[in-house]
KEDREN-560669 format. One record per residue: residue in three letters; x, y, z of N, C-alpha, C, O in turn. Coordinates in steps of 0.2 Angstrom, whole numbers, padded with zeros to 4 digits, always signed. Atoms other than C-alpha are relative to their C-alpha. Layout:
<bators>
ALAXYZXYZXYZXYZ/...
</bators>
This chain:
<bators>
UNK+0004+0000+0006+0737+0522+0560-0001+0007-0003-0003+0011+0001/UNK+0000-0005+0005+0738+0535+0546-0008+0001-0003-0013-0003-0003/UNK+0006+0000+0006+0724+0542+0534+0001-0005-0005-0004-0008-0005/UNK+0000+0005+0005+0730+0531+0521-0001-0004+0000-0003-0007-0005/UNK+0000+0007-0001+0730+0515+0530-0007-0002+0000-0010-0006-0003/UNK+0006+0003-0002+0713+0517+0537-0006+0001-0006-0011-0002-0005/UNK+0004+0000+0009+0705+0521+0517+0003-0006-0002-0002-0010-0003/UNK-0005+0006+0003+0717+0507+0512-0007-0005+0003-0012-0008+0000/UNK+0004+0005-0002+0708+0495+0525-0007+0000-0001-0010-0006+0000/UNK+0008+0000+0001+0688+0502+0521+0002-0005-0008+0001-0011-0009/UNK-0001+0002+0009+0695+0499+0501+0001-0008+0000-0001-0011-0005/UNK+0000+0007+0002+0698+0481+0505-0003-0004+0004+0000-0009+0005/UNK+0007+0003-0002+0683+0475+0515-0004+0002-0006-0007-0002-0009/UNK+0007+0001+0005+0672+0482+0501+0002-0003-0005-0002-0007-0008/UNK+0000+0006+0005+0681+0474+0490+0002-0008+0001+0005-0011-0003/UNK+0001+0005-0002+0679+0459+0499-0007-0001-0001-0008-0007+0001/UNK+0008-0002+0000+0659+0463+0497+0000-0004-0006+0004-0002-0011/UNK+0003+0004+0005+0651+0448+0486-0005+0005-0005-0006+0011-0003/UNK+0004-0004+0005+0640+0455+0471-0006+0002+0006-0008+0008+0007/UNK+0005+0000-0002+0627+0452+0482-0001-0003+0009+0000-0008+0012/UNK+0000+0001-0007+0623+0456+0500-0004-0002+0004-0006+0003+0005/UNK+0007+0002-0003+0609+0447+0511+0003+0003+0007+0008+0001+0010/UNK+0000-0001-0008+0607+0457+0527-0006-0002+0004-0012-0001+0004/UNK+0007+0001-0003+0597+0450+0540+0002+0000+0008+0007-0003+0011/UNK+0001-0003-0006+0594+0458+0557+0002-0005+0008-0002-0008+0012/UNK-0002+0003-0008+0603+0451+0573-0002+0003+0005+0001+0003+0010/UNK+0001-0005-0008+0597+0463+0586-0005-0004+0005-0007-0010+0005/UNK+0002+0005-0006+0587+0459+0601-0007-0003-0004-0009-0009-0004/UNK+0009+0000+0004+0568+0462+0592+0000-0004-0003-0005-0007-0001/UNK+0000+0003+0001+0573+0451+0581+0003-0007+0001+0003-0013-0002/UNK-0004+0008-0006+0582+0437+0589-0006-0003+0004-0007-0009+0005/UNK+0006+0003-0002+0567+0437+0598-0006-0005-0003-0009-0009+0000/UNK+0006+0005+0005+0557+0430+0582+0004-0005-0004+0003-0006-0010/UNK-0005+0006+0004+0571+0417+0578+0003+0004-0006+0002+0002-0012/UNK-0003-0003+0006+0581+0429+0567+0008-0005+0001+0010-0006-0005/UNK-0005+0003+0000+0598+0419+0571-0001-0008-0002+0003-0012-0004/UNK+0002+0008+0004+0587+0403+0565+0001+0001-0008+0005-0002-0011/UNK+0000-0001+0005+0584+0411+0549+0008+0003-0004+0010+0001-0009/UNK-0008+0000+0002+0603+0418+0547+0004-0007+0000+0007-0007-0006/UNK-0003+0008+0002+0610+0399+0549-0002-0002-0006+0002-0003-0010/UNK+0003+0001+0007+0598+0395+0536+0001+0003-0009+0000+0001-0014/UNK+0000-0005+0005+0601+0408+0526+0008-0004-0003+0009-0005-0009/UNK-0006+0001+0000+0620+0403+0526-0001-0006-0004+0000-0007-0010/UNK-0001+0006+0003+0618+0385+0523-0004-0001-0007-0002-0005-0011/UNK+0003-0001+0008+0606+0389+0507+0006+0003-0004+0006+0002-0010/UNK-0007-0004+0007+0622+0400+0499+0004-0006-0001+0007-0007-0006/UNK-0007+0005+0002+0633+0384+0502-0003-0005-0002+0001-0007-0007/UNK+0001+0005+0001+0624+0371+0500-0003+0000-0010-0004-0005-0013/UNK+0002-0001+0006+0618+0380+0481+0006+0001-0005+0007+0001-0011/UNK-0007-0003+0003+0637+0384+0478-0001+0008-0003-0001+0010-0009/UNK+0000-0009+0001+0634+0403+0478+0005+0003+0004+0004+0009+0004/UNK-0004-0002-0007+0647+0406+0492+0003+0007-0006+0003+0013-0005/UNK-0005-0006+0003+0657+0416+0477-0007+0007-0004-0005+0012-0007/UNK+0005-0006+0001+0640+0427+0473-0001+0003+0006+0003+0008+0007/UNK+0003-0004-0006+0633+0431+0489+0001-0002+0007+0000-0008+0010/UNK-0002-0002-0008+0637+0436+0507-0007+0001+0004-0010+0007+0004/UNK+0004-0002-0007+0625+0433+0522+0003+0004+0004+0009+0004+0004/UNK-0003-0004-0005+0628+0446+0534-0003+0002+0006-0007+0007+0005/UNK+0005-0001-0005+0622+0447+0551+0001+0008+0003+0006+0009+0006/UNK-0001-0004+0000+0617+0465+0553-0004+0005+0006-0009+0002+0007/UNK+0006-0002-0006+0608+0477+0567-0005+0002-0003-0007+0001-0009/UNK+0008-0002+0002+0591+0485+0568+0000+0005-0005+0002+0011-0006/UNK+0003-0004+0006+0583+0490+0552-0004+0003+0003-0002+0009+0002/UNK+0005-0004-0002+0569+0497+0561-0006-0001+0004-0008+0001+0009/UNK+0009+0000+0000+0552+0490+0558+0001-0007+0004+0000-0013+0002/UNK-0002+0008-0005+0556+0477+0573-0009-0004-0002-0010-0010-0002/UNK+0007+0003-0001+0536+0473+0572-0001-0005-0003-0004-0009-0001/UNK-0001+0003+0004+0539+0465+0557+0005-0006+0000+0006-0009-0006/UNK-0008+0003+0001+0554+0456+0560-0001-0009+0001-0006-0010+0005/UNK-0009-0002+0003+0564+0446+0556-0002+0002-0006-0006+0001-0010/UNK-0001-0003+0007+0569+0456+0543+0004-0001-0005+0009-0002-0001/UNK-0004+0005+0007+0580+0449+0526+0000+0007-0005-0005+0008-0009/UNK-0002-0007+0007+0587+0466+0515+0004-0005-0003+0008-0010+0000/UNK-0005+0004+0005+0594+0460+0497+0002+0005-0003-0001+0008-0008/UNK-0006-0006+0003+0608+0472+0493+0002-0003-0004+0003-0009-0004/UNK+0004-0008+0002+0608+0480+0481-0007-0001-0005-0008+0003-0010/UNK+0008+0001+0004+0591+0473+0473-0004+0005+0004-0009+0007+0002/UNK+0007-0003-0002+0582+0484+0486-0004-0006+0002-0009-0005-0001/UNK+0006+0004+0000+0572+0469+0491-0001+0000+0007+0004+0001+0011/UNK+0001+0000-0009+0563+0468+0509-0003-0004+0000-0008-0005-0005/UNK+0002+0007+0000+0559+0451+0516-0003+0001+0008+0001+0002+0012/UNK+0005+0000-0007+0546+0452+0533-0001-0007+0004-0001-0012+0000/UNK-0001+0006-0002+0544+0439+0546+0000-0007-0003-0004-0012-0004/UNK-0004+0006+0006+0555+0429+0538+0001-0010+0007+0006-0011+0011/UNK-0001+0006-0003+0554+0410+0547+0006-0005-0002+0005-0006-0008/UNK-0008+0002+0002+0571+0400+0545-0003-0005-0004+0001-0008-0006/UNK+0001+0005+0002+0561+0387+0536-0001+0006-0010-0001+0003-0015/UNK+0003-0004+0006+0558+0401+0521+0008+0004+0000+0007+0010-0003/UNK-0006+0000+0001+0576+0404+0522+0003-0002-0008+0004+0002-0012/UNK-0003+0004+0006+0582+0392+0507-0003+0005-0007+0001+0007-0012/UNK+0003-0002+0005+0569+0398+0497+0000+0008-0003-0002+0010-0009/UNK-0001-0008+0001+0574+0418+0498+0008-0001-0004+0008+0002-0009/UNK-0003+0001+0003+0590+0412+0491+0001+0001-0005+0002+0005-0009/UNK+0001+0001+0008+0586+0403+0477-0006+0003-0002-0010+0001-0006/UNK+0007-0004+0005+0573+0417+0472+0009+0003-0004+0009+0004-0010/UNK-0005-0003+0003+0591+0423+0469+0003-0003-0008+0007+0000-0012/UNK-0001+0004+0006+0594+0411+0456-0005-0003-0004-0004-0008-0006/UNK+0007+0003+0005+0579+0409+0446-0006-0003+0003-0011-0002+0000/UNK+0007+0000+0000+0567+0403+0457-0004+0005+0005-0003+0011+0005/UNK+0004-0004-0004+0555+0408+0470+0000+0000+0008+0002-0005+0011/UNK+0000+0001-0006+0551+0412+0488-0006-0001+0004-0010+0004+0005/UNK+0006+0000-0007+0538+0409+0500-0001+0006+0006-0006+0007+0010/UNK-0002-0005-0006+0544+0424+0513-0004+0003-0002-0004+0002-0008/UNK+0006-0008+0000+0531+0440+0515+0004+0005-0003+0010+0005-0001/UNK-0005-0005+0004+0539+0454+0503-0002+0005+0003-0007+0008+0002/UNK-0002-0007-0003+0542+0469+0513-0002+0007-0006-0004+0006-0012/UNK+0004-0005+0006+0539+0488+0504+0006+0004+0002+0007+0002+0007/UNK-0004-0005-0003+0554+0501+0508-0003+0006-0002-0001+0012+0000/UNK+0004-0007+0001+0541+0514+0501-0005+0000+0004-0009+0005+0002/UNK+0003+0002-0004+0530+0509+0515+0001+0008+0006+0006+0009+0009/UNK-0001-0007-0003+0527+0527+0526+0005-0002+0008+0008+0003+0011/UNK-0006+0000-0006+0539+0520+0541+0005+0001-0003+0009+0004+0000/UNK-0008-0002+0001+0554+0520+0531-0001+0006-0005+0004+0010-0003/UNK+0000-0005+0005+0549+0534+0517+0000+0006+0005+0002+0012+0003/UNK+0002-0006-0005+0544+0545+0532+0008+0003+0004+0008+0008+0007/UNK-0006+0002-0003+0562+0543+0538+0006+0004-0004+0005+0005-0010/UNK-0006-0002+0002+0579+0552+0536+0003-0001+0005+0004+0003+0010/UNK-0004+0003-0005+0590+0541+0546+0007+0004-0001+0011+0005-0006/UNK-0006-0003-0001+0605+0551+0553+0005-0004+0007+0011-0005+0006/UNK-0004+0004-0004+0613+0542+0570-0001-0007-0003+0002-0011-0001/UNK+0000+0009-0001+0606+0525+0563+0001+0000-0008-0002-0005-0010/UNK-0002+0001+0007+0611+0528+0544+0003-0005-0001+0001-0006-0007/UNK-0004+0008+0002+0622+0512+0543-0003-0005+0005-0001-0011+0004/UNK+0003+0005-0006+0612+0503+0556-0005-0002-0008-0009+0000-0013/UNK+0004+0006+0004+0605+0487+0547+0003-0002-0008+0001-0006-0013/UNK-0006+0001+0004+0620+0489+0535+0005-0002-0002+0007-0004-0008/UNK-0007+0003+0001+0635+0484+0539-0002-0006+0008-0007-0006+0011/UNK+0002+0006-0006+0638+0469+0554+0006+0005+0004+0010+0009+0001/UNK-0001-0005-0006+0641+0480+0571+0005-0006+0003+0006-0005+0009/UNK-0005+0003-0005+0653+0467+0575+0007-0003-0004+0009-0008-0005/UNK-0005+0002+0005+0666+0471+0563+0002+0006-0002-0003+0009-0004/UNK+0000-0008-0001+0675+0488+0563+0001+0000-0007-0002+0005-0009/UNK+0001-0001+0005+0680+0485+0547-0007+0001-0005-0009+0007-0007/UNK+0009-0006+0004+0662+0487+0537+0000+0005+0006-0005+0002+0009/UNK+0002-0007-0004+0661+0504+0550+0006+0002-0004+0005+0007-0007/UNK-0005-0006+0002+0678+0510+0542-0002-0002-0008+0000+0003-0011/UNK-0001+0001+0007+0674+0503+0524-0009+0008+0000-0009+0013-0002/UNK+0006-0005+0002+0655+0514+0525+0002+0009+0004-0001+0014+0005/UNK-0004-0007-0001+0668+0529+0529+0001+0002+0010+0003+0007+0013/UNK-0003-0003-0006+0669+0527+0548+0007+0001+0004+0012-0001+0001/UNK-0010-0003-0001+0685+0535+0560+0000+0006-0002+0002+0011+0002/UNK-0006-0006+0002+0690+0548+0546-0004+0007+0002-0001+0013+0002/UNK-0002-0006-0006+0680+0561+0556+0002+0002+0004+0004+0008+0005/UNK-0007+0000-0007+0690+0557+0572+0005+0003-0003+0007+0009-0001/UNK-0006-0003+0003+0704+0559+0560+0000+0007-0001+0001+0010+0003/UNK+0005-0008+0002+0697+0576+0551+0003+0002+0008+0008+0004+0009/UNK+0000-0007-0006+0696+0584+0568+0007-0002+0004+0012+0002+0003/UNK-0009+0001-0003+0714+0577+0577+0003+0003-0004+0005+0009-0002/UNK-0008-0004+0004+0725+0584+0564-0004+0006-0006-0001+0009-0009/UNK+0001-0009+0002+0714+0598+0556-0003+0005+0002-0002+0010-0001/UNK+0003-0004-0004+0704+0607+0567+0002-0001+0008+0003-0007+0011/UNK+0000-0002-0005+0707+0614+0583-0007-0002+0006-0012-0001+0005/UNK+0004+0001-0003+0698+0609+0599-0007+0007+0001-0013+0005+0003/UNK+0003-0005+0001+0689+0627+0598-0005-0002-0006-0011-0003-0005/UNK+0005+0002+0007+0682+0623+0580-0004-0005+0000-0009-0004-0004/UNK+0003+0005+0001+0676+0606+0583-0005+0004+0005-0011+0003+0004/UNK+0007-0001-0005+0665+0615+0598-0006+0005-0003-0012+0006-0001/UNK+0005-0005+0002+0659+0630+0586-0004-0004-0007-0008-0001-0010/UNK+0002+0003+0005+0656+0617+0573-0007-0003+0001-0012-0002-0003/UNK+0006+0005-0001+0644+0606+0582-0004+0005+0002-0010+0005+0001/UNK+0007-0005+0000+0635+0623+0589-0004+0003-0007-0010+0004-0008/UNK+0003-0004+0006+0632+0629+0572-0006-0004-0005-0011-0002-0008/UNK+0004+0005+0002+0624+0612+0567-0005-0001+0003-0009-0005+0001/UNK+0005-0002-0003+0613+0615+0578-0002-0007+0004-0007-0008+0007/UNK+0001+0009-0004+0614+0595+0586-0004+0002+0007-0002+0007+0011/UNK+0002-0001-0007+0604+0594+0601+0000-0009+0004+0001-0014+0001/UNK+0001+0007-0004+0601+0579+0615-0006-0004-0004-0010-0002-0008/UNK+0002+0007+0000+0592+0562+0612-0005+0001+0005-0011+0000+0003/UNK+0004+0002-0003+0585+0563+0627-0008+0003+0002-0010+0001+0008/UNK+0005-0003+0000+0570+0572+0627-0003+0007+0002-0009+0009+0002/UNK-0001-0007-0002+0576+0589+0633+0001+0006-0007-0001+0012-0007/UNK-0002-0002+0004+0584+0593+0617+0006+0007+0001+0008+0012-0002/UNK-0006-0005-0001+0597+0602+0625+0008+0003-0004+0012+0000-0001/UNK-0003-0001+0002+0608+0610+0615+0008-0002+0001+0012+0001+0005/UNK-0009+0002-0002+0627+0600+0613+0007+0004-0002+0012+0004+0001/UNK-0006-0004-0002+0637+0613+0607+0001+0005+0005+0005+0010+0004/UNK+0003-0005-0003+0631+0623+0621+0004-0004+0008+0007-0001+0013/UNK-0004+0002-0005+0636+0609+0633+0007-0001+0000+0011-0002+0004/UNK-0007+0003+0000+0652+0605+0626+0004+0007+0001+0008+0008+0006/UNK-0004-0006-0004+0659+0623+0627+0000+0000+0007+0006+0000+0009/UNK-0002+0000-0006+0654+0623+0645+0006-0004+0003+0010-0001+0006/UNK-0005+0005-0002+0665+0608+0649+0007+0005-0004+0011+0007+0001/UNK-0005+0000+0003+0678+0614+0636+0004+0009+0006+0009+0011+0007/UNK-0002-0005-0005+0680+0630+0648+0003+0000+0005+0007+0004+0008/UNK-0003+0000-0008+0683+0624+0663+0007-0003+0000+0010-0005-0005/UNK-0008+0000-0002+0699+0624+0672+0005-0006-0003+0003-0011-0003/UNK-0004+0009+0003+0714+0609+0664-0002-0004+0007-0003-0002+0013/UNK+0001+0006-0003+0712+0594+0671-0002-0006+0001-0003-0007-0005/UNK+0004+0006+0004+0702+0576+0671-0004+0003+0000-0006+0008+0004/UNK+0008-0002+0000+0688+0577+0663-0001-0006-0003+0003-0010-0006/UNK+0003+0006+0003+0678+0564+0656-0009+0000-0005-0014+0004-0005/UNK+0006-0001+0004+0665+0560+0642-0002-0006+0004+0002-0010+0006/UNK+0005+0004-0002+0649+0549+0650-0005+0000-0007-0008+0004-0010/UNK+0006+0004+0006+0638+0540+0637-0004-0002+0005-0001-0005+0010/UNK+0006+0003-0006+0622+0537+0647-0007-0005-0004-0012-0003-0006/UNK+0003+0004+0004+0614+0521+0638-0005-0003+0005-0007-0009+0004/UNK+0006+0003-0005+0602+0518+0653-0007+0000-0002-0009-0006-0001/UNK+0007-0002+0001+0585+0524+0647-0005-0003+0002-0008-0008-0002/UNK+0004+0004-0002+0574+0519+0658-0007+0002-0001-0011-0002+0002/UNK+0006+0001+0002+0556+0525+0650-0002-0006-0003+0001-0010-0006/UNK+0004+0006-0001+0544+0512+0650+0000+0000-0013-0003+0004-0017/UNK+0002+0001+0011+0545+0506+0627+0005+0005-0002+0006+0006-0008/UNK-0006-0002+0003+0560+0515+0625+0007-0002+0000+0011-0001+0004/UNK-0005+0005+0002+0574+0506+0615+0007+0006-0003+0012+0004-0002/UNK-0004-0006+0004+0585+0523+0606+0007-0003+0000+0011-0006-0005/UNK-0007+0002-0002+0599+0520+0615+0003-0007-0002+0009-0007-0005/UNK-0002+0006+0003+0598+0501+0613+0003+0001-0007+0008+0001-0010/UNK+0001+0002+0009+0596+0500+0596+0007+0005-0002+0011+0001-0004/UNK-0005-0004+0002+0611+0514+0593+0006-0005+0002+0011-0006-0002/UNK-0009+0003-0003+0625+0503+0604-0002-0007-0003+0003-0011-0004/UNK-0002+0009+0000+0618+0485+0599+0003+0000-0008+0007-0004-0011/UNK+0001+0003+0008+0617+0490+0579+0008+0005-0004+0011+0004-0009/UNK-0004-0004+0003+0632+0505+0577+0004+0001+0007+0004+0007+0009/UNK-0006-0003-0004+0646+0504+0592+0002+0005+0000+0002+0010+0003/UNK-0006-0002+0003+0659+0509+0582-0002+0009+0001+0001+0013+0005/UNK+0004-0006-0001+0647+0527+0579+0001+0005+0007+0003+0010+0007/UNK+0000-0001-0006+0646+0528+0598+0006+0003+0003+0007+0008+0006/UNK-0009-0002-0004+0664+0526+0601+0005+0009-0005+0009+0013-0003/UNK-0002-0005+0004+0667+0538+0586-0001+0007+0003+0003+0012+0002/UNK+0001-0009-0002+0658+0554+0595+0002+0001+0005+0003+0007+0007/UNK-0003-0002-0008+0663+0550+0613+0006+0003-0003+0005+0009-0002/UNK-0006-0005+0002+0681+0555+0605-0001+0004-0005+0005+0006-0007/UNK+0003-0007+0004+0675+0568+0595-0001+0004+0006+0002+0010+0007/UNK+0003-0004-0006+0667+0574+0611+0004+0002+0004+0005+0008+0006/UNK-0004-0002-0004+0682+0571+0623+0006+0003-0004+0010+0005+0000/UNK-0005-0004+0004+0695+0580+0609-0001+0006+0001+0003+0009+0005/UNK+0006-0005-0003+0681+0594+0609+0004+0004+0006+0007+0009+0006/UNK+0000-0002-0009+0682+0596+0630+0006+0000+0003+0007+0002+0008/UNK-0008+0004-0003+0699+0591+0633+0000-0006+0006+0003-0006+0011/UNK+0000+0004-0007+0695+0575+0642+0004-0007-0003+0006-0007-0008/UNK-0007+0005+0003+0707+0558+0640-0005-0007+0001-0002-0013-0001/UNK+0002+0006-0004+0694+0545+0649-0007+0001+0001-0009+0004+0005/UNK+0006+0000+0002+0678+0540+0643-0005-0005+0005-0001-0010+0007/UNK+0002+0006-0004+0663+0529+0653-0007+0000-0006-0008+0005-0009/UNK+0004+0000+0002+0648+0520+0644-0003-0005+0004-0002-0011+0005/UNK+0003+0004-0004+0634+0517+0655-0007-0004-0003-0011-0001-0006/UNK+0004+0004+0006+0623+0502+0648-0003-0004+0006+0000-0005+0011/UNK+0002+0003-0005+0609+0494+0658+0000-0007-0001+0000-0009-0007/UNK-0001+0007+0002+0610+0476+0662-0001-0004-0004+0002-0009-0006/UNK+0003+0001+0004+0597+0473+0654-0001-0001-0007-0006-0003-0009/UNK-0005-0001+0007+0607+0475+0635+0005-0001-0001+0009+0002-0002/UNK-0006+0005+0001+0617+0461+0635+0004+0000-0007+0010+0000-0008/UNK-0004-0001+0005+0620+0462+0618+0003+0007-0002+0007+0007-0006/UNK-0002-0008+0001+0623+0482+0617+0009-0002+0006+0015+0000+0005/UNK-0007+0000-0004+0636+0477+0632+0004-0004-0004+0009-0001-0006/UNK-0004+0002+0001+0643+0464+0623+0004+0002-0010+0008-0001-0013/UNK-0002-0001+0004+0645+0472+0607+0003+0007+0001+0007+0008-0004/UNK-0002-0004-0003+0651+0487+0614+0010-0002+0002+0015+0000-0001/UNK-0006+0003-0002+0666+0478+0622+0003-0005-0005+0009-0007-0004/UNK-0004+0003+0008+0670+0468+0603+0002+0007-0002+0007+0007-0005/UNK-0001-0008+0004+0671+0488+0597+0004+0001+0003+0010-0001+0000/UNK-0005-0003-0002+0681+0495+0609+0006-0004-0001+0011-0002-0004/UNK-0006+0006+0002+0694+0479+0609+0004+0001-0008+0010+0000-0009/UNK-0002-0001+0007+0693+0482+0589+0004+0008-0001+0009+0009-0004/UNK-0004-0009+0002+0697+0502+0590+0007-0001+0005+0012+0002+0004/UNK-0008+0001-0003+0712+0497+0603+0004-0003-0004+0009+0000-0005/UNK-0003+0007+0006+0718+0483+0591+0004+0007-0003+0009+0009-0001/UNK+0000-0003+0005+0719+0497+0578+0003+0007+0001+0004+0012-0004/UNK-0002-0009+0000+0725+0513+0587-0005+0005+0000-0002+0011+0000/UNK+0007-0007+0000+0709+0524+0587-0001-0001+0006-0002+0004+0009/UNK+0000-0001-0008+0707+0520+0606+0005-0001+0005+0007-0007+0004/UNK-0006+0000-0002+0720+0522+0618+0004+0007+0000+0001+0012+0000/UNK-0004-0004+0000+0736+0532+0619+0001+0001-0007+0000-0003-0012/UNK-0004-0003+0009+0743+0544+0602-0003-0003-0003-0001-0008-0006/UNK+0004+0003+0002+0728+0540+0595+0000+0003-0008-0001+0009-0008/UNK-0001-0001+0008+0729+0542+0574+0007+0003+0001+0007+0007-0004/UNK-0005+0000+0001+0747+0545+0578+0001+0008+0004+0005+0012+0002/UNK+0000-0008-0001+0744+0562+0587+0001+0001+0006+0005-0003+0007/UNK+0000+0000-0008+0744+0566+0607-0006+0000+0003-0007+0000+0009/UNK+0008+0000-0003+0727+0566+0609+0001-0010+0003+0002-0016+0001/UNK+0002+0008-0005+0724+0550+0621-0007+0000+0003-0009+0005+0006/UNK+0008-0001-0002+0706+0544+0624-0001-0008+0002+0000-0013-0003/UNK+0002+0006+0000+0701+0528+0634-0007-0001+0000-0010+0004-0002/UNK+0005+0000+0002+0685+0520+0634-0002-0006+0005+0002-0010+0004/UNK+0000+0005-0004+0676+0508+0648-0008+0002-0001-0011+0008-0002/UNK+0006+0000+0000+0660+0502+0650-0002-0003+0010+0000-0007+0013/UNK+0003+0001-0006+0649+0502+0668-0007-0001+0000-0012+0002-0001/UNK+0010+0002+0001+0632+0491+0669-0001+0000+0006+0002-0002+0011/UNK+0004+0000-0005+0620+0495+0679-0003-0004+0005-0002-0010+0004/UNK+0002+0005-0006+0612+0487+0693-0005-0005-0002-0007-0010+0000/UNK+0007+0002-0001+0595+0484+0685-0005+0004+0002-0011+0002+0002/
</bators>
């Protein structure tokens, strides 16, 4: 796959995108509060009104405000819909069509999302994390691309130092700082580790990153190994984030499909696999 193809393929998923988009939250938080009740419902209200050629259900990852949830976004009205119960499904529809809804009206200027400047979960609760197409229509890939064929492994390492990226996990330890070390050492295997265990007691980050944006994930790991020079990536996911594993494993399948993971990857010599290893528990 080329630059052109992979614009080409974002260009005709969004223009597959209905006028209007109903996102409602599949992650774990809310699955827990029957958000998969309420997307069934959601769906059979668009058909059963003959809206199918207006509006697209889409089951999409974590918005955020799990506390709330299920949550019901109506793109692009901006509208927020709070624990949404599948019987009040029908009726957020047809608010769409003249009449009304019974569901709790959410606020997006509410100080959890205003207070916010989402940058690793910018598309999280956006696009469906089980469809690489919306990741490449909301522009994902063409940094992979960008750094394979225009920057040098050197640049990509002076880049992310100068951005000043640091760790996730609590240390804040500076990543261009680790990737040079790696990028120094002597030729030979090297490998990128994604460490999606986090075992602090109330802490989801990680989840929430692999259940709601794979694609993301898989994007920086090869970033990272082009970076370092390594060919052979591991993501460790604890048992316990069945759907982060299993959404993980529809990604990478999809970026194999497609040429982005694997051998001569965007037509180049760069080779990067990618496997996943769960934990014991």
């Amino acid at each position: 796959m080329d630059l052109p193809e992979l614009l080409e393929l974002g260009e005709k998923e969004r223009n597959n995108y209905k006028p209007i988009r109903v996102h409602c939250c599949t992650s774990t938080g809310c699955r827990a509060a029957n958000s998969l009740g309420v997307k069934k419902n959601l769906e059979g209200a668009v058909k059963e009104l003959g809206m199918s050629d207006r509006i697209q259900v889409v089951g999409v990852g974590c918005m955020g405000f799990c506390g709330n949830g299920p949550l019901v976004e109506i793109d692009p009205q901006d509208k927020l819909y709070e624990r949404v119960e599948p019987d009040q499904a029908a009726s957020i529809i047809d608010s769409l069509n003249g009449g009304t809804t019974t569901a709790q009206e959410g606020d997006f200027k509410h100080p959890f999302f205003s207070r916010q400047k989402r940058i690793v979960r910018e598309t999280s609760g956006k696009i469906d994390p089980e469809r690489i197409e919306e990741y490449i229509a909301a522009g994902g890939y063409q940094s992979l691309y960008k750094v394979i064929h225009d920057m040098t492994p050197a640049q990509v390492v002076e880049e992310i130092s100068k951005s000043g990226l640091r760790g996730r996990g609590g240390a804040g330890y500076p990543t261009g700082l680790k990737w040079a070390t790696v990028a120094k050492m002597p030729p030979g295997q090297k490998y990128v580790v994604c460490n999606g265990d986090e075992g602090d007691p109330g802490a989801f980050m990680d989840r929430s990153v692999l259940e709601s944006d794979p694609h993301r994930v898989l994007e920086g790991m090869a970033i990272a190994a082009y970076a370092v020079g390594a060919s052979e990536g591991f993501i460790y996911v604890r048992a316990e984030y069945p759907l982060a594993i299993e959404r993980l494993e529809i990604a990478i399948k999809q970026a194999k499909k497609l040429g982005i993971l694997g051998s001569q990857i965007f037509d180049s010599p760069f080779d990067f696999k990618v496997s996943i290893r769960i934990g014991a528990g």
